[in-house]
N, C-alpha and C positions, 0 to 999 in steps of 0.2 A: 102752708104757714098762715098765721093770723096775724090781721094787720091789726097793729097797735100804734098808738103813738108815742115814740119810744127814739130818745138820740143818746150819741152816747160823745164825750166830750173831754177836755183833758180835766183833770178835777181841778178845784180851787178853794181857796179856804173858806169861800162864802157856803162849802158845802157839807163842811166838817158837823155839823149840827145834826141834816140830815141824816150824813151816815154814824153817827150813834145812836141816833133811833132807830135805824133797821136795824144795826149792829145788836142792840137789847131785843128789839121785836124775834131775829133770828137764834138769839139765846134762850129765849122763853119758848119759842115752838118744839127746840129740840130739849130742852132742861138741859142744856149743859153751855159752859163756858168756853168759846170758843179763841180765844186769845190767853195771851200770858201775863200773867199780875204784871201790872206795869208797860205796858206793850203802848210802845207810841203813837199818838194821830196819824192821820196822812197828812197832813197839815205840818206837822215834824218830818215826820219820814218825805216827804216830798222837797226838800230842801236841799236833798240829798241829790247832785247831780246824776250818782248813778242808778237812780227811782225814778219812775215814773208810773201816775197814775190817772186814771180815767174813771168817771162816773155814767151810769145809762140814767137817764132822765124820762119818766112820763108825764106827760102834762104840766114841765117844771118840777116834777118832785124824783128824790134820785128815791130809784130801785134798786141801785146793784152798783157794784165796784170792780177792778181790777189794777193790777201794779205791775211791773214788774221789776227787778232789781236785778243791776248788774254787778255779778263777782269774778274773780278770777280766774285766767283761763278760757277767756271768752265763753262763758256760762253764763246765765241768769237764774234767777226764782220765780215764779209767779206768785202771788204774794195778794192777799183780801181782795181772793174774787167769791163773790157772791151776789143774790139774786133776792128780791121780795119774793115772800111767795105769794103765788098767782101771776109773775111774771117768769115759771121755770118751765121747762120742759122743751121739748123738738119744735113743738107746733108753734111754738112764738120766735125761738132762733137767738133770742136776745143772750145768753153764756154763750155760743157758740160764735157771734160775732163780738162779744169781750175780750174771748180769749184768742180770734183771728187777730188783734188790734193788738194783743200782749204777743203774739209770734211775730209777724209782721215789724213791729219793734226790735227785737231780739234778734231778727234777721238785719233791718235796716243797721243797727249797732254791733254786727258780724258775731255775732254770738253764735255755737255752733250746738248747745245745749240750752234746754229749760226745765229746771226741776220741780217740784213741788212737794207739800206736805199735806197731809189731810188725815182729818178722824174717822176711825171706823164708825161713827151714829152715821155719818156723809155719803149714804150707797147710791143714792142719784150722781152726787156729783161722781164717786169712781168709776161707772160705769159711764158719764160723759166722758172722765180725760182717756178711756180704754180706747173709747169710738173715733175720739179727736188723736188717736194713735203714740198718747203714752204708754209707757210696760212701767209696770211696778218692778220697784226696786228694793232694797234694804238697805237702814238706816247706815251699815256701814258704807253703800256704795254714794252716798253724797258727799260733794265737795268737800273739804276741812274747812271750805268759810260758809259753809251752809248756813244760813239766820235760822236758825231753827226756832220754831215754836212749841214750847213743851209739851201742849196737850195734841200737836202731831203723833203719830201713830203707821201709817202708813205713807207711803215714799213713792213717788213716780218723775220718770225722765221722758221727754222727750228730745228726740235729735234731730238740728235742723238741716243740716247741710247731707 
């Protein structure tokens, strides 16, 4: 693994700025719009007791994000995780401990499920949540309070207990 300088922290609105500029940087790499018209800050969504999110920071500047949200049923979602690029892949480790931080939560908060949504352009990321040992699912096997994001496409669970 490559050492980086690299923390990863609860988020706070002083970082909301940041992440709309990677948010636009990681729409312009892939061409396509990864949220839904209207789709609220973390800054909103974070207000939310049952949300919680984290920022990965280098050198002071956030790289990447994760959330998770809790809905009924003792379920959650994982929810705006993503990465700079030049900070992805195995050898750095940095998603992989994002998304340790987002289970880990979900456990601490008895949660016995964590879902997620994601786009087919996204083959790195499905191929991490396959290894980090979600199964895909289909759109009908998610909760009825699923947050769905419309430009979702593909559906994966994992199970924690």
């Amino acid at each position: 693994m490559r050492e980086i300088d690299v923390s990863i922290e609860p988020f706070q609105e002083s970082h909301q700025h940041s992440i709309n500029v990677l948010s636009k940087e990681i729409q312009k790499e892939f061409f396509i719009p990864f949220s839904s018209a209207g789709a609220r800050s973390i800054t909103e969504l974070s207000k939310d007791p049952n949300q919680k999110y984290w920022v990965a920071l280098s050198h002071g500047k956030v790289i990447g994000t994760v959330g998770i949200v809790k809905i009924a049923d003792q379920k959650a979602v994982l929810k705006r995780m993503f990465l700079k690029k030049g900070f992805r892949g195995k050898e750095y480790g940095i998603a992989k401990k994002l998304l340790q931080l987002a289970i880990y939560y979900g456990i601490e908060n008895n949660c016995k499920e964590i879902y997620l949504g994601t786009m087919l352009q996204f083959v790195a990321a499905q191929k991490f949540y396959l290894k980090q040992g979600f199964v895909e699912i289909t759109k009908e096997q998610l909760p009825p309070d699923f947050p769905a994001n419309e430009q979702d496409t593909l559906f994966y669970m994992l199970g924690l207990i």
